[in-house]
C-alpha positions as CSV (number, residue, x, y, z in Angstrom):
1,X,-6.3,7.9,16.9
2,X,-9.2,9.5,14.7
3,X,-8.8,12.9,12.1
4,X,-11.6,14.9,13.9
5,X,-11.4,17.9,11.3
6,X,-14.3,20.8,11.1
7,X,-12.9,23.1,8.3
8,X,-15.2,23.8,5.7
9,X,-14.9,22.2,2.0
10,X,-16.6,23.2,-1.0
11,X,-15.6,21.9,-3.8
12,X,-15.2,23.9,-7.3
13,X,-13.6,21.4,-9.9
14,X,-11.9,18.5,-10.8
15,X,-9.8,17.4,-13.2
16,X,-9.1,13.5,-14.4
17,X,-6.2,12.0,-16.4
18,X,-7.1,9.2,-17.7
19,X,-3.6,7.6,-19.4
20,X,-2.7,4.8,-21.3
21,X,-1.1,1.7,-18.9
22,X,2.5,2.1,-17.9
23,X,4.4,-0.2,-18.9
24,X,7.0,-2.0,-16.9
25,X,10.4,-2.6,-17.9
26,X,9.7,-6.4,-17.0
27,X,6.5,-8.6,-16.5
28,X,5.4,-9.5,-12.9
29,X,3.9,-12.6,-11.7
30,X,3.0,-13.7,-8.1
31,X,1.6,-16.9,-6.8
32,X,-1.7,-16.3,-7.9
33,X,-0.8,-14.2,-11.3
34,X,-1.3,-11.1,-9.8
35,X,0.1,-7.4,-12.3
36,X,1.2,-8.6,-15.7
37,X,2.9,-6.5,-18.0
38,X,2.0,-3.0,-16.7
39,X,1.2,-1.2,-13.7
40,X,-2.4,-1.0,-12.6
41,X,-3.1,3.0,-12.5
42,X,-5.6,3.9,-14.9
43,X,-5.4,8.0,-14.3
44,X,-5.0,10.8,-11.8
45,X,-7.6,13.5,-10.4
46,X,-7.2,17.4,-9.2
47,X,-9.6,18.1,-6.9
48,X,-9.7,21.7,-5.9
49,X,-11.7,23.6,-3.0
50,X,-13.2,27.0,-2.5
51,X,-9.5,28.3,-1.0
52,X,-7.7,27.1,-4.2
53,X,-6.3,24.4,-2.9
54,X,-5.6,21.6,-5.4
55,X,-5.5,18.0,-4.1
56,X,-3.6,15.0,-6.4
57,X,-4.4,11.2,-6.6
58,X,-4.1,8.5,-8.5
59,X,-8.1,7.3,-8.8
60,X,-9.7,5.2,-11.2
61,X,-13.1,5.8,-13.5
62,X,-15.0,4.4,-10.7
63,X,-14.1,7.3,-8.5
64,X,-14.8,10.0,-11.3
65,X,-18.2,8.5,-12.9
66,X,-19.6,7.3,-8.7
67,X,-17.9,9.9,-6.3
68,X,-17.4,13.1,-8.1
69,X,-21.1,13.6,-8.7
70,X,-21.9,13.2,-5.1
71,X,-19.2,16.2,-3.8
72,X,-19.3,17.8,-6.6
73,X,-22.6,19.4,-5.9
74,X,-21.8,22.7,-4.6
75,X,-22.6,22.1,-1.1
76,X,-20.3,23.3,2.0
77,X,-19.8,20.8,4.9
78,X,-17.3,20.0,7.0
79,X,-14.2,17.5,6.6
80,X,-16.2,15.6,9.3
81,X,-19.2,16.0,8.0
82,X,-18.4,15.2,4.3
83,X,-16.4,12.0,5.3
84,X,-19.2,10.5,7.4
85,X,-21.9,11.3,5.0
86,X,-19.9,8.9,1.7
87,X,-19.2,6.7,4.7
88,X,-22.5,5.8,5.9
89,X,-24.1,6.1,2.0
90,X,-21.5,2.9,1.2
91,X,-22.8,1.0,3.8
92,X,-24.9,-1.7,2.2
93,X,-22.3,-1.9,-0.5
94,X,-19.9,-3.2,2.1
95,X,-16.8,-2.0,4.0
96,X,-14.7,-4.0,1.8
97,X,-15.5,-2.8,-1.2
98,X,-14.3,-0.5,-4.0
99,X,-16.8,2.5,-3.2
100,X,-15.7,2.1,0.2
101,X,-12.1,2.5,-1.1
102,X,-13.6,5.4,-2.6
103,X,-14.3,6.6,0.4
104,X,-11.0,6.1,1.6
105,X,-9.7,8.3,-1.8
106,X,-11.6,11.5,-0.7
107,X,-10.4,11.3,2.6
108,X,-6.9,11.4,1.8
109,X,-7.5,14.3,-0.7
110,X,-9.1,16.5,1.7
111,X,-6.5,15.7,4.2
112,X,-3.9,17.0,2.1
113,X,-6.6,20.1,0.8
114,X,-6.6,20.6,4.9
115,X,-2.5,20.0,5.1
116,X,-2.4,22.7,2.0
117,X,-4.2,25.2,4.0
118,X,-2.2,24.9,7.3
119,X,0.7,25.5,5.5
120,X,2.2,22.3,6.5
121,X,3.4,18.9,4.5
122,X,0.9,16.3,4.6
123,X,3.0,14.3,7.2
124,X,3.6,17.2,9.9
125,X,-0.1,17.8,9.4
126,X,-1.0,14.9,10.8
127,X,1.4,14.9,14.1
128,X,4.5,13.6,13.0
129,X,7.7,14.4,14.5
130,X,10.5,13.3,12.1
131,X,10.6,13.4,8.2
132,X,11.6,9.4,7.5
133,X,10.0,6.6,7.5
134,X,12.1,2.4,7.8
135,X,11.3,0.2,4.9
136,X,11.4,-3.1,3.8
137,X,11.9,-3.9,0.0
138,X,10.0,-6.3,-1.9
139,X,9.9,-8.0,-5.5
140,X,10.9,-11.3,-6.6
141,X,8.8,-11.7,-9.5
142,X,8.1,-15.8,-10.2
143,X,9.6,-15.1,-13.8
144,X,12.8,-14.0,-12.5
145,X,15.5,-16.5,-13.0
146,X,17.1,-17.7,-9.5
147,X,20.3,-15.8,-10.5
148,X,18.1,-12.6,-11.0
149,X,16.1,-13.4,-7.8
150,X,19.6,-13.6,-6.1
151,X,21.2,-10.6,-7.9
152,X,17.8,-8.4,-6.9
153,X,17.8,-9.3,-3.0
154,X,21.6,-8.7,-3.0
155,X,21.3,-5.4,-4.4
156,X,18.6,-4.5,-1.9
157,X,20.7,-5.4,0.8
158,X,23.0,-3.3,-0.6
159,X,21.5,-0.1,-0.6
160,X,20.6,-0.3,3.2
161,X,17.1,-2.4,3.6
162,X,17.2,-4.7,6.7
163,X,14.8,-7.1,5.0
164,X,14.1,-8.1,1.4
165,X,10.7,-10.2,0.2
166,X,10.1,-12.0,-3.0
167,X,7.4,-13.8,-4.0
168,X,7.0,-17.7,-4.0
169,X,3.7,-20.4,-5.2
170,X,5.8,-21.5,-8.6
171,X,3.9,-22.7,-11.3
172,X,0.3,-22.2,-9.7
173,X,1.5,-23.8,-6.1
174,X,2.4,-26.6,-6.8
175,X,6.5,-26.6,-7.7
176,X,7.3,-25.7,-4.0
177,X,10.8,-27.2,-4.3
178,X,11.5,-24.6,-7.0
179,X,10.6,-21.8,-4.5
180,X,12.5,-23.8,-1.1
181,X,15.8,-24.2,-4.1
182,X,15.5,-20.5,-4.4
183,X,14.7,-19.5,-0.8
184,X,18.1,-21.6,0.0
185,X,20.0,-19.7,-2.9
186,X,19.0,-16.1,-1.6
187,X,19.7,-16.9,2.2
188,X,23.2,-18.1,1.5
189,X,24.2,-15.2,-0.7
190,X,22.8,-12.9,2.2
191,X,24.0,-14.4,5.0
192,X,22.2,-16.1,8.4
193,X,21.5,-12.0,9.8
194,X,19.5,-10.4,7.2
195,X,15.9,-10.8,7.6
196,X,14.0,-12.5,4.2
197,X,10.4,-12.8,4.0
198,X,8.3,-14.6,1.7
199,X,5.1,-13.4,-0.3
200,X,2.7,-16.2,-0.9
201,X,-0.2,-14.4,-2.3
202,X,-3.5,-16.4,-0.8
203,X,-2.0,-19.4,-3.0
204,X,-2.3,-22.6,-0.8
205,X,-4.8,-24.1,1.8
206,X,-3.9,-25.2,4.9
207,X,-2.1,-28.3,4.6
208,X,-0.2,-26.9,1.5
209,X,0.8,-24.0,3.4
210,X,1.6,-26.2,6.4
211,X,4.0,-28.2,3.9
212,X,5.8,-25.0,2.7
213,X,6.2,-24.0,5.9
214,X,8.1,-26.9,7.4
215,X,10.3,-27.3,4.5
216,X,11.0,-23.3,4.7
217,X,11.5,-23.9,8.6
218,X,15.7,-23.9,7.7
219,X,16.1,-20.8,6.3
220,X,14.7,-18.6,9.1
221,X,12.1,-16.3,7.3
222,X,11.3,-13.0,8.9
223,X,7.5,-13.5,8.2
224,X,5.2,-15.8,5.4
225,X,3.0,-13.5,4.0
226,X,-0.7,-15.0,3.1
227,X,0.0,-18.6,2.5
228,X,-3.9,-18.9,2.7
229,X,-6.9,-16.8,1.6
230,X,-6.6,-13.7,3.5
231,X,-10.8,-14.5,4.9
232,X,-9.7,-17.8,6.2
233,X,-9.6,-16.5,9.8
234,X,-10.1,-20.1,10.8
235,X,-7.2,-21.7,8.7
236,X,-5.1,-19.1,10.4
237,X,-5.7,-20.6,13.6
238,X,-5.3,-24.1,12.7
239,X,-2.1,-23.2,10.9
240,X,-1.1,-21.6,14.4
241,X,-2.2,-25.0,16.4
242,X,-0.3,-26.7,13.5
243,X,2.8,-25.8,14.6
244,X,3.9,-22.8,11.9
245,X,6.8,-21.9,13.4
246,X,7.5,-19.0,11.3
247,X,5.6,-15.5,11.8
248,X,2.6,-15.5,9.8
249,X,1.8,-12.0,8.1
250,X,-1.3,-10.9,6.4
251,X,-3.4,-7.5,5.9
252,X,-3.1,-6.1,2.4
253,X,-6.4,-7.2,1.4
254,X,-8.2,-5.7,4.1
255,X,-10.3,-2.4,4.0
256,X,-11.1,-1.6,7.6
257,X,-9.7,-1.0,11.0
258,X,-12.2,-4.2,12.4
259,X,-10.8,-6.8,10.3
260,X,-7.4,-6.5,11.8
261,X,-9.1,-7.4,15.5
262,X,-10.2,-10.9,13.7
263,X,-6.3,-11.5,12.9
264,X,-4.8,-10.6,15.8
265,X,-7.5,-12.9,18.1
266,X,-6.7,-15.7,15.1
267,X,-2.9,-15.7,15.9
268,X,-1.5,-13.3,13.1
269,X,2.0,-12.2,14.1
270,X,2.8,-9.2,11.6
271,X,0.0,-7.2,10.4
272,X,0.0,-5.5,7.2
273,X,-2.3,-2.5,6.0
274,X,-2.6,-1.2,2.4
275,X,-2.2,3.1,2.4
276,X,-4.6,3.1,-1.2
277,X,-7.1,0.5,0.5
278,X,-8.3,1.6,3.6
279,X,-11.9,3.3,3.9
280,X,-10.6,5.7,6.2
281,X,-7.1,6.8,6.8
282,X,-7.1,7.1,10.5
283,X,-7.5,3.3,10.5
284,X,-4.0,3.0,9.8
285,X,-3.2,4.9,12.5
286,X,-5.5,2.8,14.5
287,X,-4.3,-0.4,13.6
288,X,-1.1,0.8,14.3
289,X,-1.5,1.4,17.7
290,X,-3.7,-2.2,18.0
291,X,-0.4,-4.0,17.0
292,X,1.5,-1.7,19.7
293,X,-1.3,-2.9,22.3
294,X,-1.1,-6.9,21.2
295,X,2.4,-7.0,20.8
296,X,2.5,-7.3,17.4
297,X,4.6,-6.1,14.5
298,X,3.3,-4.1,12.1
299,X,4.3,-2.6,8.5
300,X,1.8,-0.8,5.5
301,X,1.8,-1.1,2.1
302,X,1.1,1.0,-0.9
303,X,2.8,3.3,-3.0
304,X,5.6,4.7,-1.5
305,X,5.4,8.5,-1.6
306,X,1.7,8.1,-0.2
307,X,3.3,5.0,2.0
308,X,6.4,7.3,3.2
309,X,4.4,10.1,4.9
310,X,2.3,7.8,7.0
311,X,5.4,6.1,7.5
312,X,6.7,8.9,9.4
313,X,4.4,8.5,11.9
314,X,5.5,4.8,12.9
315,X,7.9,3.5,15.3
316,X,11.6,2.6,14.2
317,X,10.5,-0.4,13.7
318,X,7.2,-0.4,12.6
319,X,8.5,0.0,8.5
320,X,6.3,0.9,4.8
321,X,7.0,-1.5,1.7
322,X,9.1,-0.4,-1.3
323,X,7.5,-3.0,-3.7
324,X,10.3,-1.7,-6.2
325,X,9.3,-3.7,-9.2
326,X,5.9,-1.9,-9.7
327,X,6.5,1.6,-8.0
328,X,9.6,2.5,-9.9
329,X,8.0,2.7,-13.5
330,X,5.3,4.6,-11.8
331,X,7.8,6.7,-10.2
332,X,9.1,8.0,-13.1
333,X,6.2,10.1,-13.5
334,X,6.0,11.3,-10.6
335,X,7.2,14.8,-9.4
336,X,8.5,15.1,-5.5
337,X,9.0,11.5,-4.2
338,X,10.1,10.8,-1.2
339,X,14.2,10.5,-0.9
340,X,15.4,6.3,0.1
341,X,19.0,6.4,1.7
342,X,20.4,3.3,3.7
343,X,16.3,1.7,4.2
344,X,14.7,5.0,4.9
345,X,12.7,7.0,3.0
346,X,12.9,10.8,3.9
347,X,9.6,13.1,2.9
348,X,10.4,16.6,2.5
349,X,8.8,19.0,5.4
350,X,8.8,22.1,3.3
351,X,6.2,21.1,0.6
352,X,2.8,21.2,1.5
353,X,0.2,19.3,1.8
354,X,1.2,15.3,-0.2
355,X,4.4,16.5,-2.3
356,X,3.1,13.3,-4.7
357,X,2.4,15.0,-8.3
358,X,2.0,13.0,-11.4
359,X,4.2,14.6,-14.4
360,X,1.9,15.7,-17.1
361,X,4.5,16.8,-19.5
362,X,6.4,13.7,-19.3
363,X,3.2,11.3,-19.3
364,X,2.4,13.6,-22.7
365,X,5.9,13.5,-24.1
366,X,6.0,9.7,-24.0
367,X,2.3,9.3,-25.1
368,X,0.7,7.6,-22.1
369,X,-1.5,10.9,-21.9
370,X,-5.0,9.2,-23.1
371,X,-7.4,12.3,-22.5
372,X,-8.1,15.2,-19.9
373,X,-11.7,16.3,-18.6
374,X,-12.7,18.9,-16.6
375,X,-15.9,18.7,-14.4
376,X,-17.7,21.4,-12.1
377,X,-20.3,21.5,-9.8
378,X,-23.7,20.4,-10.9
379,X,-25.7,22.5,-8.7
């Protein structure tokens, strides 16, 4: 599926945020010391259009100081037009980098500029025919004590979610009998029926990975995320002729719709697209329906109220992430999320265009409100 959209844009102003790091209520660690002590948003942009329509995302400086001056030019073109233009201009900085993410950013905001103007939430826009999306919850942090890991993935049971994830690599990769001692602890609180995954984060090579795997083998994981670097297409394989018995899942790090071809042919069993890292957003759309065609199961990841509305154009079983330790503080200042009952999360069909806000007052009342600038065309 491809947007094919020839409504004119022009567009009139923008407005960035730029606040002070939100803090969360404790540090995260993965395998390979990914987040830390506070979420990784560094601000938020209105962009508005010649209607009055007033687009919201989270963006970083990049976007404002290297893609605003190139819309923001007073030039009328086509959703089409404009998209294919940044596109094409990105293409010798590669497809998997952060000005083609860029490019992915615009997209999404004049898809919900174009959602706006058809009177229609962001997710009924784009062709979907229910308001929910199935989810998966995620966390685990490596500095959680294994009675917290337990008491986390418990609780997520709890409130409905089919499958939990936490993250594993202890101490730098190499304490893997701390992670198999908590893998064991969390599937015998849970029971043998509810599906636990395991988020490796790129930290192993091959035969490290192969190790984890075989001592995981009794506790019947759902899916081992990225035990390898997520470009060693060729250690996928072997790990595959190795014998890995468990689904292998990886995705998150990729940027377009191409890339997920290479891990499907290389064995992948669960595929896993990021919502705030594609280049274009019909690409997730696209992948999507690759997994349907290979017979492979697919989930995205992302922040959850962008996450939810694409999610409601998936299959039952085709679920978003609710990566709970790092979308909750965010979440806090954020007006119209989606609403999570018994592993669903329901978007709301009457607001239009992406119902995601950020709260100004509360980001100002709290003092996480660094400054606020206002740009206009240049031309």
């Amino acid at each position: 599926m491809k947007f094919n959209f020839t409504d004119p844009i022009r567009f009139t102003k923008a407005v960035y945020y730029h606040i002070h790091p939100i803090p969360l209520p404790k540090p995260f660690k993965d395998g390979t010391g990914g987040m830390g002590k506070n979420a990784p948003e560094q601000g938020f942009i209105e962009l508005y259009d010649q209607e009055g329509g007033c687009a919201h995302l989270s963006v970083g400086t990049d976007f404002v100081s290297q893609m605003l001056p190139k819309i923001l030019n007073g030039e009328t073109k086509s959703y089409n037009e404009w998209r294919t233009e940044q596109y094409w201009k990105i293409r010798n900085a590669g497809f998997q980098s952060g000005p083609a993410c860029q490019v992915g950013q615009l997209d999404l905001m004049m898809l919900d500029l174009l959602a706006q103007r058809a009177g229609k939430s962001f997710h009924r826009f784009l062709g979907a025919e229910k308001d929910w999306a199935a989810a998966y919850k995620g966390g685990g942090s490596l500095l959680l004590s294994d009675e917290e890991l337990v008491e986390d993935m418990c609780r997520y049971a709890s409130e409905g979610y089919k499958t939990v994830k936490f993250k594993v690599g202890s101490d730098n990769g190499t304490n893997m009998e701390k992670d198999i001692r908590r893998l064991e602890k969390v599937r015998a609180a849970l029971g043998p029926d509810m599906g636990i995954a395991v988020d490796c984060n790129q930290r192993w090579e091959v035969e490290d990975a192969y190790r984890f795997a075989k001592l995981a083998e009794p506790y019947n994981l759902e899916w081992l995320e990225e035990p390898i670097h997520s470009n060693d297409f060729n250690g996928i394989k072997r790990l595959k002729e190795m014998g890995v018995k468990q689904p292998l899942a990886f995705g998150e790090s990729m940027r377009i719709s191409y890339m997920y071809e290479i891990y499907i042919e290389k064995g992948v069993d669960h595929i896993q697209p990021s919502v705030g890292r594609q280049t274009r957003m019909d690409d997730l759309l696209t992948i999507r329906d690759m997994c349907r065609a290979a017979g492979v199961t697919f989930s995205s990841g992302g922040r959850i109220y962008l996450n939810a509305n694409f999610g409601c154009l998936y299959g039952p079983d085709e679920r978003i992430e609710y990566h709970a330790p790092i979308t909750d503080p965010v979440g806090e200042y954020t007006l119209f999320q989606p609403v999570a009952k018994d592993g669903r999360f329901w978007c709301d069909p009457d607001v239009k265009g992406i119902p995601q806000r950020m709260n100004i007052e509360k980001l100002e009342k709290d003092g996480l409100l660094e400054s606020r600038k206002v740009f206009y065309p240049t031309a």
